[in-house]
C-alpha atoms as one frame of an Amber mdcrd trajectory, in Angstrom:
protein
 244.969 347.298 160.821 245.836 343.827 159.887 245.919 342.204 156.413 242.116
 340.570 155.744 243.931 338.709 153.636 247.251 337.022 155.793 244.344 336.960
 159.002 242.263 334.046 156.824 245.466 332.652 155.387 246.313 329.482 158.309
 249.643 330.055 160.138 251.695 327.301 158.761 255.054 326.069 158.923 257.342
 328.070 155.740 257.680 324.102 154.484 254.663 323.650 153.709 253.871 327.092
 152.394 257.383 326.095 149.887 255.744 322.917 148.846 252.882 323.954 147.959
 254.081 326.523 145.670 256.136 323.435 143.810 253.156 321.483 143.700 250.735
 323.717 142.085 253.660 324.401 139.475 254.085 320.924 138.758 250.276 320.418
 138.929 250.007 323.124 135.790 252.256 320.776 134.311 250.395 318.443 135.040
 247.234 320.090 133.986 248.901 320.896 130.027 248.554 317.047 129.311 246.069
 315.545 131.019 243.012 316.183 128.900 245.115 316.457 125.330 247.549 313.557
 125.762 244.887 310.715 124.417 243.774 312.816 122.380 247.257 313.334 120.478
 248.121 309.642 120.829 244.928 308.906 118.998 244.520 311.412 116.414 248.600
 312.208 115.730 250.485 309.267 116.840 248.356 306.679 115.408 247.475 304.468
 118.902 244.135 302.952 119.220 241.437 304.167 122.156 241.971 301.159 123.696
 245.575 300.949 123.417 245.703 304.533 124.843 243.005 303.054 127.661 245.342
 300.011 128.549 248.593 302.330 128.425 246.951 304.902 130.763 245.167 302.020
 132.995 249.110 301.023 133.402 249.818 303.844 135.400 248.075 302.667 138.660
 249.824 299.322 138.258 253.407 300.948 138.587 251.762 303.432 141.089 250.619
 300.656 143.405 254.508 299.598 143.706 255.638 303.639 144.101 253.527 304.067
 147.088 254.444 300.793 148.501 258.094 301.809 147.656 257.435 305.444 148.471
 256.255 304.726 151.820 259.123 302.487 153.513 261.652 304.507 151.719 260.057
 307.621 153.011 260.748 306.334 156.904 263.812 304.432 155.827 266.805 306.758
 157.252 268.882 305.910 154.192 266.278 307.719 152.183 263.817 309.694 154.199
 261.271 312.005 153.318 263.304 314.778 151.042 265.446 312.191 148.530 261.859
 310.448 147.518 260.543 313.326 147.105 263.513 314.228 144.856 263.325 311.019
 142.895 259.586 311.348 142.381 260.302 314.717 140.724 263.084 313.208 138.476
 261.299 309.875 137.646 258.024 312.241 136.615 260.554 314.138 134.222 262.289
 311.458 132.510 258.315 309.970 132.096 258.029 313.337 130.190 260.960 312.872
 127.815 259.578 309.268 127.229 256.285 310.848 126.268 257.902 313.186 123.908
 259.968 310.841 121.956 257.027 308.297 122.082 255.722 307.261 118.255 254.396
 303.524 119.544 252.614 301.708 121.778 255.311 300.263 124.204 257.259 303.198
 124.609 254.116 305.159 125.172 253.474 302.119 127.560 256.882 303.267 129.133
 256.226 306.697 129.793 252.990 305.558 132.149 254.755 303.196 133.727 257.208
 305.820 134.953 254.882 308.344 135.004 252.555 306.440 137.586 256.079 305.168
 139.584 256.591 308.957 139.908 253.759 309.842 141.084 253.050 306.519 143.598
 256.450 307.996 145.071 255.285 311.655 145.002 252.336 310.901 147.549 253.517
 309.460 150.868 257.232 311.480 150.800 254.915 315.034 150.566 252.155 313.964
 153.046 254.305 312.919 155.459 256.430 315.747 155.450 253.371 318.308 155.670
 252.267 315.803 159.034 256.173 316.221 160.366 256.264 320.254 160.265 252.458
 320.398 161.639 250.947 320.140 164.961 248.700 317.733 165.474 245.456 320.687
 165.556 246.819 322.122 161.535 246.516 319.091 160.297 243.447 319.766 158.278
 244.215 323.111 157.083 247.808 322.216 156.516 246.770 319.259 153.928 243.735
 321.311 152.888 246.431 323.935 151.485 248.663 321.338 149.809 245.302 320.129
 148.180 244.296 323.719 147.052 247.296 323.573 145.538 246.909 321.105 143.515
 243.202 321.864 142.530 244.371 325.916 141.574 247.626 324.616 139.614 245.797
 321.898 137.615 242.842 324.267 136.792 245.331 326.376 135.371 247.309 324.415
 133.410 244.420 322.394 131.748 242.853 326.054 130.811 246.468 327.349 129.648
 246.810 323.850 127.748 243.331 324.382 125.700 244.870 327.871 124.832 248.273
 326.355 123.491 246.480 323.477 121.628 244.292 325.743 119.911 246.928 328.291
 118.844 249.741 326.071 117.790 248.569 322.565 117.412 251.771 321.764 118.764
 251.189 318.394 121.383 254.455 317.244 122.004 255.486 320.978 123.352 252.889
 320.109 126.323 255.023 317.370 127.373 258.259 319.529 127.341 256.596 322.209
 129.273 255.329 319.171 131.835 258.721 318.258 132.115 260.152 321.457 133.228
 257.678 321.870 135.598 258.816 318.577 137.425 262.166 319.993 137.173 261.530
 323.131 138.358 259.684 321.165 141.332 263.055 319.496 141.885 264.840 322.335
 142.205 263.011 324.095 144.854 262.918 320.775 146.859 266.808 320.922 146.349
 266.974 323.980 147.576 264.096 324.703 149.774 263.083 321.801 151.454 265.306
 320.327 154.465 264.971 316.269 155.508 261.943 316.413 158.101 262.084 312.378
 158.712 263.103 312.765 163.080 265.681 310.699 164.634 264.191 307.325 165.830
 266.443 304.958 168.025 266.208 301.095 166.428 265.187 301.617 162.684 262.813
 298.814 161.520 263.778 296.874 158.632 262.972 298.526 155.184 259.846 296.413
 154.979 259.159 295.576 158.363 256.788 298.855 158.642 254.176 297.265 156.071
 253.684 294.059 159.393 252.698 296.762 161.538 250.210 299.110 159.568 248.777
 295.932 158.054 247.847 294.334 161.487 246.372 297.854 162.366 242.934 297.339
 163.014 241.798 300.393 163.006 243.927 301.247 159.784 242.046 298.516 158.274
 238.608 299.421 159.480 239.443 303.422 158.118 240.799 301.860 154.531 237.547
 299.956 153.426 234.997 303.864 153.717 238.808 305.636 152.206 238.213 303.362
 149.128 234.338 303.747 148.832 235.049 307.678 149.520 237.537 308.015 146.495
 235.377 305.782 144.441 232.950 308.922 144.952 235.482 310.941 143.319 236.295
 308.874 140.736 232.155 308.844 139.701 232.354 312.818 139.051 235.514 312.657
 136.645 234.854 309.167 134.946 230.588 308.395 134.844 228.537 311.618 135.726
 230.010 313.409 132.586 228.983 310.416 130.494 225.603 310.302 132.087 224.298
 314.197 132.017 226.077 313.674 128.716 223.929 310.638 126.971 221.079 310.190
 129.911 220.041 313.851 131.279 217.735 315.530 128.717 218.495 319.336 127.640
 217.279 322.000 125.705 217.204 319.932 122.642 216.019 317.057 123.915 219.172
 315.109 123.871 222.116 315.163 126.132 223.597 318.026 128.150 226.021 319.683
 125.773 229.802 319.545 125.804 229.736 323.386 126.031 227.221 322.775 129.380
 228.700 320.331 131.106 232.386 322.294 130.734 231.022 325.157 132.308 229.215
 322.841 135.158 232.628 321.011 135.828 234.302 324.288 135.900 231.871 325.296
 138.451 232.913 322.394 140.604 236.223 322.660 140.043 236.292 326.526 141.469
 233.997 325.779 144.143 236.222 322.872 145.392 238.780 325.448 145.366 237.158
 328.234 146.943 235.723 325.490 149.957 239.229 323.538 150.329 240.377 326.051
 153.450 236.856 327.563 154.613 235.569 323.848 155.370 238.817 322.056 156.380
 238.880 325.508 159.550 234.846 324.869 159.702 235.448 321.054 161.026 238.662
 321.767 162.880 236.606 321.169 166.562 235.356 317.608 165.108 236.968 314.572
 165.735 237.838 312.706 162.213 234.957 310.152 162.121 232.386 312.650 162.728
 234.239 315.036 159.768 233.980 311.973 157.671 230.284 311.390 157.988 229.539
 314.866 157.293 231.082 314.303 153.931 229.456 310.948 153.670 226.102 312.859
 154.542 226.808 315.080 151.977 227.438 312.743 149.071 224.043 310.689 149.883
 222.906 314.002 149.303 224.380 315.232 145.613 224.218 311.269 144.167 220.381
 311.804 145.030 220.297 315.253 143.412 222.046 313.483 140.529 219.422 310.427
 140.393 216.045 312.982 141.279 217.606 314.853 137.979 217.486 312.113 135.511
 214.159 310.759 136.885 212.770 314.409 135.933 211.563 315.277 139.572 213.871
 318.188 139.237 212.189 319.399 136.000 215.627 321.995 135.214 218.054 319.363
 134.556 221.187 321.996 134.765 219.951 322.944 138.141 219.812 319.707 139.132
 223.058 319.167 137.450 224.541 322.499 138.895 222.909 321.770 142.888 224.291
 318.076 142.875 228.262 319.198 142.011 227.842 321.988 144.218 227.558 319.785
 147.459 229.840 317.000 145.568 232.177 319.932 145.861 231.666 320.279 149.594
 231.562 316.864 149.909 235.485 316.650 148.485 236.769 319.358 150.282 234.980
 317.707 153.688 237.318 314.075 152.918 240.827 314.812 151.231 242.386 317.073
 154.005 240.562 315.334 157.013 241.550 311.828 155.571 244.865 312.364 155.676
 245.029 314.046 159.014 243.009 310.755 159.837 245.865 308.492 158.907 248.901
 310.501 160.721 246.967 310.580 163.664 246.479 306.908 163.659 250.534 306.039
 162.820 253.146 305.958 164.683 255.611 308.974 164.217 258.281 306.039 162.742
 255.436 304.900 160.198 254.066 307.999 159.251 255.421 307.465 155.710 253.472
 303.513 155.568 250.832 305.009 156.664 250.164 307.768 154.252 251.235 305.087
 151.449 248.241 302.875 152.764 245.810 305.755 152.179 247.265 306.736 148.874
 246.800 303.307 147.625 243.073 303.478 148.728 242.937 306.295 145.761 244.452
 303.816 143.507 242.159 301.464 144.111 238.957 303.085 144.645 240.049 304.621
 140.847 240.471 301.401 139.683 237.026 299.918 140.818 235.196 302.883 140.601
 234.795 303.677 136.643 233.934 300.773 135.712 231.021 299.934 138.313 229.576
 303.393 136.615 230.611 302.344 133.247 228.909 299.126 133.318 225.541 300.888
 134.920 225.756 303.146 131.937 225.564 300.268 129.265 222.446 299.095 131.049
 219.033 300.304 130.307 217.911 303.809 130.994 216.232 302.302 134.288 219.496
 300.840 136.000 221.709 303.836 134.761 219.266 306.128 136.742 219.088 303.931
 139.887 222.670 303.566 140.149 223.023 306.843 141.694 219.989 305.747 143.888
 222.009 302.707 144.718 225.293 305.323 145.283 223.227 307.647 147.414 221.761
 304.559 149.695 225.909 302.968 149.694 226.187 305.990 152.452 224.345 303.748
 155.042 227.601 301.578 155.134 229.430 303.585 155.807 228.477 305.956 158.068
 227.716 302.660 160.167 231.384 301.910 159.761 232.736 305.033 160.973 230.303
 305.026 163.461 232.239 301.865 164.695 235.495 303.491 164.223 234.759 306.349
 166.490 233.788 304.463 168.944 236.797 302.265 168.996 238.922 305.160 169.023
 237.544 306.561 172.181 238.132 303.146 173.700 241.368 303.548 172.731 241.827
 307.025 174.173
C-alpha cells in the first residue's frame, strides 16, 4: 500500500522540493520581525510612527530597482539564476546586521533599503528557477508549494517570535536569529542548488530584455488585473483589520477585539495554507484566464461578505467576519501560484527571469496603492468606509472583462 501521504504530495523536481525547505526557513526568519520590529523601533529605540512608516515605506523603493536588477541579472549568463539568488540571501543578511546595530533613523533607513534590495532580488532568481526545473503542466502546483512555503514558515516564525518577545524582551535577538536564517538559506543554495539558467545562442544585452517584455501586449494587458489582484491582498493585511477593528460592532458594542480578530487572521492564515496545493491541483485542467476569474469571482464574493457585515445584514458580525476571510483565503490560493505560471507561460525561455520581475513588481505596486485607497476610505464617514468594500466587490466587473479579453487573445495567438 502506498503512502496517503507522498500520493497527495505533487511529483516535483528535488530543486524545488530544496528550495522550498530554504524558503520557509528564511520565511521564519522572516516571520520573528515582522510584527515586533516597529514596535521596538518605537517603544525601545526612540523612532517616531511615522519615521518607522517612511523607513518601512522605503523598502519597496529599493525593491522596485532589485526586481528590475534581479530580473536581467537572473537571464544574464554572467549571473544567472543561482548567484542572484545567492546575493539576495547575503544582501538580506547584512540588512539584518544593519538592523541590529541600528539606534537612529538613517541607519534604520539603511537596513530597509537593503532589506527591500534583498528581497526585490530574491523574487525573479527563485521563480524562474522553479519555471526552469518544471514542465509546463506543474506549474501551478510547483509555485503553489514554494508559496506554502512561505505561508507555513512565516506563520511559524511570527508565532515563535510572540513567544521570544514575551519571555525575554530581548528585540534585537530577533534580528540575529533573522539573519542566520538568510544565511542558513545561503548555504543550502551553495550547496544544493545547481545554475538552472539553459544555454541560449546570442545573449541579449543586460537590459535589452526589459524592450521586449515591455512591448508585450499581452504582458501588459495581464499586469494592469496582477496589480488590482495584489491590491486585494494588500486590503486583508493593511485595511480590513482596521475596519472590523474600529467599524464592525461586537459583543460590547465597539470594535472587534484584538484577541478576535487574531484568532480570525489566524484562521485565514491556516486556511490559505491548508488550500495552497488542494486548489492550485483543483484548476490544473483550466487555462490561466479562466483560473484567474475564478479568483476574481471569489473576491467579489468575500469584499461583499465584508460590506453585508458592517451594514448589519449579517446580524453575527464574526461570522460575517469569519465567512468573508474564508473565501479571501480561497481567493489567494486561486491567484499567487496560477499568476506566476501565467507569466512563464507568456515569456520567452531567454526572458523568463524579466518576466517574473514584471509580475513581482505588480506586488510592489499594487502594495503601494493599495493601503492607502483603504486608509483614506477609513477616515471617511461610517457611510463611505462601508461602501468601499461595495465599491471593491463591484471593481471585479473590470476585470473579469479584462481577462475575458486576454483569453481570447491568447487563443488567437495559439
Amino acid at each position: 500500500m502506498g503512502n496517503p501521504i507522498r500520493g497527495w504530495l505533487p511529483n516535483l523536481d528535488r530543486c524545488v522540493w530544496i528550495l522550498a525547505a530554504g524558503r520557509l526557513l528564511s520565511q521564519v526568519g522572516i516571520g520573528f520581525v515582522l510584527f515586533y520590529a516597529p514596535i521596538f523601533f518605537v517603544n525601545q529605540v526612540g523612532l517616531s510612527a511615522t519615521q518607522v512608516g517612511l523607513g518601512v515605506g522605503s523598502q519597496s523603493l529599493s525593491g522596485l530597482v532589485g526586481r528590475f536588477l534581479g530580473g536581467s541579472m537572473t537571464d544574464s549568463p554572467r549571473w544567472g539564476r543561482r548567484k542572484t539568488l545567492l546575493l539576495s540571501a547575503l544582501i538580506s543578511a547584512i540588512a539584518d546586521g544593519v538592523f541590529l546595530l541600528s539606534n537612529n533613523f538613517p541607519v534604520f533607513v539603511a537596513g530597509n533599503l537593503l532589506m527591500g534590495f534583498g528581497v526585490g532580488l530574491y523574487w525573479p532568481a527563485t521563480e524562474t528557477i522553479v519555471a526552469d526545473v518544471t514542465n509546463d503542466k506543474d506549474h501551478n502546483e510547483a509555485f503553489a508549494l514554494v508559496r506554502l512555503a512561505d505561508s507555513l514558515g512565516l506563520g511559524v516564525g511570527v508565532s515563535l517570535g510572540g513567544v521570544l518577545i514575551s519571555t525575554t524582551q530581548q528585540y534585537r535577538l530577533l534580528f540575529a536569529i533573522d539573519g542566520v536564517s538568510f544565511l542558513l538559506f545561503f548555504a543550502i543554495i551553495y550547496s544544493a542548488i545547481a545554475e538552472t539558467r539553459p544555454e541560449q545562442e546570442g545573449d541579449r544585452a543586460f537590459l535589452q530584455g526589459w524592450n521586449v517584455a515591455l512591448r508585450d501586449t499581452l504582458l501588459l494587458i495581464y499586469v494592469s488585473v496582477n496589480i488590482v489582484f495584489t491590491g486585494y491582498i494588500a486590503q486583508i493585511q493593511s485595511t480590513l483589520p482596521v475596519y472590523l477593528n474600529t467599524f464592525i460592532a461586537g459583543q460590547d458594542g465597539d470594535g472587534l477585539s484584538e484577541a478576535t480578530l487574531s484568532a480570525l487572521f489566524t484562521g485565514h492564515v491556516v486556511l490559505t495554507a491548508l488550500c495552497q496545493l488542494p486548489v492550485a491541483r483543483l484548476l490544473k485542467p483550466l487555462a490561466q484566464p479562466r483560473a484567474l476569474m475564478i479568483s476574481a469571482c471569489l473576491w467579489g464574493i468575500g469584499f461583499t461578505l465584508v460590506w453585508t457585515t458592517g451594514i448589519k445584514i449579517l446580524s453575527q458580525s464574526v461570522v460575517g467576519a469569519g465567512l468573508a476571510l474564508a473565501i479571501m483565503a480561497i481567493a489567494v490560493t486561486a491567484y499567487t501560484p496560477i499568476a506566476s505560471s501565467f507569466v512563464v507561460m507568456l515569456a520567452p525561455e531567454a526572458l523568463r527571469g524579466v518576466y517574473l520581475s514584471v509580475n513581482s513588481m505588480c506586488w510592489a505596486i499594487g502594495y503601494f496603492i493599495g493601503p492607502p485607497i483603504g486608509g483614506w476610505a477609513l477616515d471617511q464617514s461610517q457611510q463611505v468606509a462601508h461602501s468601499f468594500w461595495l465599491m471593491a466587490a463591484m471593481s471585479i466587473v473590470p476585470v473579469l472583462a479584462i481577462l475575458y479579453v486576454l483569453e481570447q487573445r491568447m487563443e488567437c495567438r495559439d
